[in-house]
ZAMARGU-4260 file (C-alpha; in steps of 0.2 Angstrom, whole numbers, plus 5000, padded with zeros to 4 digits):
<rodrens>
0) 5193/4589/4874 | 5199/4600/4862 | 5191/4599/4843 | 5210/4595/4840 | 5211/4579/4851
5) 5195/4574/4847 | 5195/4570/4827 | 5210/4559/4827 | 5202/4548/4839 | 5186/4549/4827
10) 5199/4543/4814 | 5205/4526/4824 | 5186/4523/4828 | 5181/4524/4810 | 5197/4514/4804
15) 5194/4502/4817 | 5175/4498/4813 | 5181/4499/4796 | 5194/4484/4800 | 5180/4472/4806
20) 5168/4477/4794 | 5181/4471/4778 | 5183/4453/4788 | 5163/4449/4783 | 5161/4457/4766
25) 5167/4439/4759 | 5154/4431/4768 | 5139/4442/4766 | 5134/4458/4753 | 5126/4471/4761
30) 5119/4488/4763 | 5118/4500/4775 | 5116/4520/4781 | 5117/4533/4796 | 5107/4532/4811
35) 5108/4535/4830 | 5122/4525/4839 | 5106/4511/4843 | 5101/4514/4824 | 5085/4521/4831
40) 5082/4538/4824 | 5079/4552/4838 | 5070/4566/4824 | 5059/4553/4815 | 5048/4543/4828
45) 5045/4524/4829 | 5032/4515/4822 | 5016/4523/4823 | 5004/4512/4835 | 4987/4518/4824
50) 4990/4503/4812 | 4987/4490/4826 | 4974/4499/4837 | 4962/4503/4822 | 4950/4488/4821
55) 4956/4473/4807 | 4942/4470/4794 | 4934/4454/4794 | 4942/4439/4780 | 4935/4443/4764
60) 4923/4430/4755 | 4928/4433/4739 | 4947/4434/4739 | 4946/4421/4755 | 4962/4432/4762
65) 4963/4433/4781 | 4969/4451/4786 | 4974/4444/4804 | 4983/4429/4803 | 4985/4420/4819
70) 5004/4414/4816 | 5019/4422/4804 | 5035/4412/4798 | 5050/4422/4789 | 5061/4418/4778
75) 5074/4428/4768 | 5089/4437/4771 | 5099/4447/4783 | 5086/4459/4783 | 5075/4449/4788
80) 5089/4445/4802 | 5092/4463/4810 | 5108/4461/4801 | 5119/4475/4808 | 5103/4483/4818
85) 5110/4482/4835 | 5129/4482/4833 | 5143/4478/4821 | 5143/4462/4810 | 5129/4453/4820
90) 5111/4446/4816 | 5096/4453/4829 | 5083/4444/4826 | 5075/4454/4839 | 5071/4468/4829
95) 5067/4459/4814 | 5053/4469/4806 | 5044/4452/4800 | 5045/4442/4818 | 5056/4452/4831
100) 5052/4456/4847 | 5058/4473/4849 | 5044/4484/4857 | 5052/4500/4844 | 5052/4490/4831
105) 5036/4484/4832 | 5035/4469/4820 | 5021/4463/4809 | 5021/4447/4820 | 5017/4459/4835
110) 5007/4470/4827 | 4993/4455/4822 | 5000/4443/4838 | 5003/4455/4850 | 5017/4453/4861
115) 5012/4439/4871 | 5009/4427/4858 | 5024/4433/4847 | 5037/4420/4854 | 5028/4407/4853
120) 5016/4408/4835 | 5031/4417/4824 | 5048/4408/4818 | 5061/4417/4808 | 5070/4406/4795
125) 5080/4419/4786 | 5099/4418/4782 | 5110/4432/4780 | 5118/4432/4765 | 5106/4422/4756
130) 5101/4421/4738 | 5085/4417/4730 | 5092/4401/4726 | 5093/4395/4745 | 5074/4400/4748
135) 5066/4386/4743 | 5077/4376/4759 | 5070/4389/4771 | 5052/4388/4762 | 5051/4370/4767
140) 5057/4374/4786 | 5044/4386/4785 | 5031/4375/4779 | 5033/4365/4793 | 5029/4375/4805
145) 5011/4376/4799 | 5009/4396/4799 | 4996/4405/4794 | 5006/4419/4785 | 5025/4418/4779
150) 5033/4434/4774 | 5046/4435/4761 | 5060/4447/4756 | 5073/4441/4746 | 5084/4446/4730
155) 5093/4461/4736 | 5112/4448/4737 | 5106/4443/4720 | 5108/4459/4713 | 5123/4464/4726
160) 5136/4454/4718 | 5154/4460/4715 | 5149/4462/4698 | 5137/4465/4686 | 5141/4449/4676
165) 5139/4440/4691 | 5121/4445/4698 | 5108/4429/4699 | 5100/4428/4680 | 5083/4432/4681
170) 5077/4415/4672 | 5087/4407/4689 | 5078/4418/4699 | 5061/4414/4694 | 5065/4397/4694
175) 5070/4396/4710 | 5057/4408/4718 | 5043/4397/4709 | 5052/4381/4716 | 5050/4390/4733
180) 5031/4391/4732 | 5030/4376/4726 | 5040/4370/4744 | 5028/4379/4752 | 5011/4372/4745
185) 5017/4355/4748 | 5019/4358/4768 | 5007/4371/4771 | 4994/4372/4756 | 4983/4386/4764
190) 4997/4398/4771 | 4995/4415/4765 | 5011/4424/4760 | 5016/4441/4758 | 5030/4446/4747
195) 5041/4462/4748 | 5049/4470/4733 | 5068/4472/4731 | 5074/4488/4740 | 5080/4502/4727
200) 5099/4498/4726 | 5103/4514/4716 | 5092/4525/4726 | 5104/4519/4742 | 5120/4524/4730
205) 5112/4541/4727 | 5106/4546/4746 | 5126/4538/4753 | 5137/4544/4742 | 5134/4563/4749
210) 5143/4554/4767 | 5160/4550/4766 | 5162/4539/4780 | 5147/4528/4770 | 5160/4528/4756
215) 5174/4522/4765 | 5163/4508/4773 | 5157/4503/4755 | 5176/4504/4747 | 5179/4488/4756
220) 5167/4479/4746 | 5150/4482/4750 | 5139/4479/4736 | 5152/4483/4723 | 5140/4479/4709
225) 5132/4495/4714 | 5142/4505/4726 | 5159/4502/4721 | 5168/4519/4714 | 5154/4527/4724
230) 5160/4546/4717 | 5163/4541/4698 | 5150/4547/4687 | 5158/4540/4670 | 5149/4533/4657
235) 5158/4515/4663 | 5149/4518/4680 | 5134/4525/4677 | 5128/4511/4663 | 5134/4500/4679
240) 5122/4505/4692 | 5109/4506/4677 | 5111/4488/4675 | 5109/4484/4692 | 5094/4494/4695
245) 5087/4485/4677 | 5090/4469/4687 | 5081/4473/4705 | 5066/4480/4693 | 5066/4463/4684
250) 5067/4455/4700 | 5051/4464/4707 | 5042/4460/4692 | 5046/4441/4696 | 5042/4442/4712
255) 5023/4450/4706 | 5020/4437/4693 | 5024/4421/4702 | 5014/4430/4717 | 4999/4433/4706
260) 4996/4416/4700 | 4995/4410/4720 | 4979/4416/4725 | 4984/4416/4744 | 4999/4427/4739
265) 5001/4448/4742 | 5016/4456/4734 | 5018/4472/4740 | 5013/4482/4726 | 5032/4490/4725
270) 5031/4499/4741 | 5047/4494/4749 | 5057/4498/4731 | 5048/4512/4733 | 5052/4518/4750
275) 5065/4531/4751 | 5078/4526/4765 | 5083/4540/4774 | 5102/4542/4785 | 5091/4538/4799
280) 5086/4522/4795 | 5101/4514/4790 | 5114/4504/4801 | 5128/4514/4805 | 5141/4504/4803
285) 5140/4496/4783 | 5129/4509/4777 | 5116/4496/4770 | 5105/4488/4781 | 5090/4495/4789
290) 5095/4500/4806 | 5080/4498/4822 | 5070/4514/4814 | 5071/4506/4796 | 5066/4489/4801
295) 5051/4498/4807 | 5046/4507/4791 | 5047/4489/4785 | 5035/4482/4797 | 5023/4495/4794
300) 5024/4493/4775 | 5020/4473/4778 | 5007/4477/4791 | 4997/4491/4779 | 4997/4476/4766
305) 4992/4460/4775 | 4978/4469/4783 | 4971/4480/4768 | 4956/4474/4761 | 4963/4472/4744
310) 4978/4470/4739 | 4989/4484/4732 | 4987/4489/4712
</rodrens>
């Protein structure tokens, strides 16, 4: 096929996924970026095996947390879902970085489980499209389940609105993350939780906007709080994303203060705001959530917490 031929049926593909995507942004915010056509990446490699092979210290007496938990609930979002991992406006909860089965991915439940136990001794509660106000329903489905360890990643639809004016207040936000532990304790007093940080909504802006096939997946409404106008660098837009990114700092803090006063809970210290998301390790088709290789660095972020001695600074 000639180069001719060839990018006008590029064209009808792009429109075409384009189409389908524009049919979910209603019903769920998202993010997303480029990766391998199975959103594995083929440069940067999977998850490294060390973290699991290396020997787990022992529970310590003094904090009482237990580095190897012997069974993991999730609750959250469509991250926590594989949202868009494995193909086009579909959860796959098998590649879930918190609870999926995926032998890529390799999970946090499968990293402290192992895969034979992994079906049986982790659950995965999360929504996609949820917002912090729904946790504390999935909190109280994950109490019941008695787990040793829930993981939870929530906020980043808070802030993903299709305006500023409309992102969760952070007095709502605390309110309802504190009415979530508060679900928890009353089902399960002694499960440990780990809590990630909001992702870095701007730093996905700035790392996007260089693609332009990210940018006509986002003009259809993909986190417009942050990514609409993804090229305008007025005054208008710039104070915008400023204000979105003030909010995901405000939700971390949250998240780290409600987290402290629980002396079983590990908030991750910042490391998945942190974490700079490469094309790779983005869902190729919205540009926004994690694709298989992404989901990954997020299990290895989770693991490296649960199982550190002490918990990050």
């Amino acid at each position: 096929m000639t180069e001719r031929t060839t990018r006008p049926r590029m064209r009808r593909r792009v429109a075409g996924a384009a189409a389908l995507l524009f049919s979910a942004v209603a019903a769920l915010t998202g993010c997303g970026g480029e990766s391998s056509g199975d959103g594995v990446s083929r440069d940067a490699p999977a998850a490294s095996s060390s973290s699991s092979s290396s020997p787990t210290p022992s529970p310590s007496p003094a904090s009482g947390w237990n580095p190897k938990p012997g069974s993991v609930a999730a609750v959250g979002d469509s991250i926590t879902r594989g949202f868009d991992a494995c193909s086009m406006l579909a959860d796959c909860p098998e590649v879930s970085w918190a609870t999926g089965t995926d032998s890529l991915v390799r999970s946090l439940a499968v990293r402290l489980l192992g895969t034979t136990d992994v079906t049986d001794r982790s659950w995965n509660h999360a929504v996609s499209g949820a917002r912090m106000v729904q946790l504390p329903e999935q909190m109280a489905l994950a109490a019941k389940e008695r787990p040793e360890l829930v993981t939870v990643m929530m906020g980043a639809n808070d802030a993903c609105r299709d305006s500023v004016r409309l992102m969760t207040p952070v007095a709502d936000f605390r309110a309802s993350f504190e009415a979530s532990m508060r679900q928890l304790r009353a089902g399960a007093p002694k499960a440990q939780v780990y809590v990630a940080s909001v992702p870095d909504l701007k730093r996905l802006w700035s790392t996007g906007r260089l693609d332009e096939g990210a940018k006509r997946i986002w003009s259809l409404g993909v986190c417009r709080s942050m990514l609409a106008d993804a090229d305008d660098l007025g005054p208008a837009a710039v104070a915008r994303r400023d204000a979105v990114r003030d909010r995901v700092v405000a939700y971390n803090e949250v998240l780290r203060d409600v987290c402290a006063k629980d002396r079983r809970c590990r908030y991750d210290g910042g490391a998945v705001f942190e974490f700079r998301f490469t094309g790779t390790q983005l869902s190729p088709w919205d540009w926004f959530h994690p694709s298989r290789d992404g989901q990954a660095r997020l299990a290895e972020i989770a693991y490296r917490t649960v199982t550190a001695t002490e918990p990050p600074a």
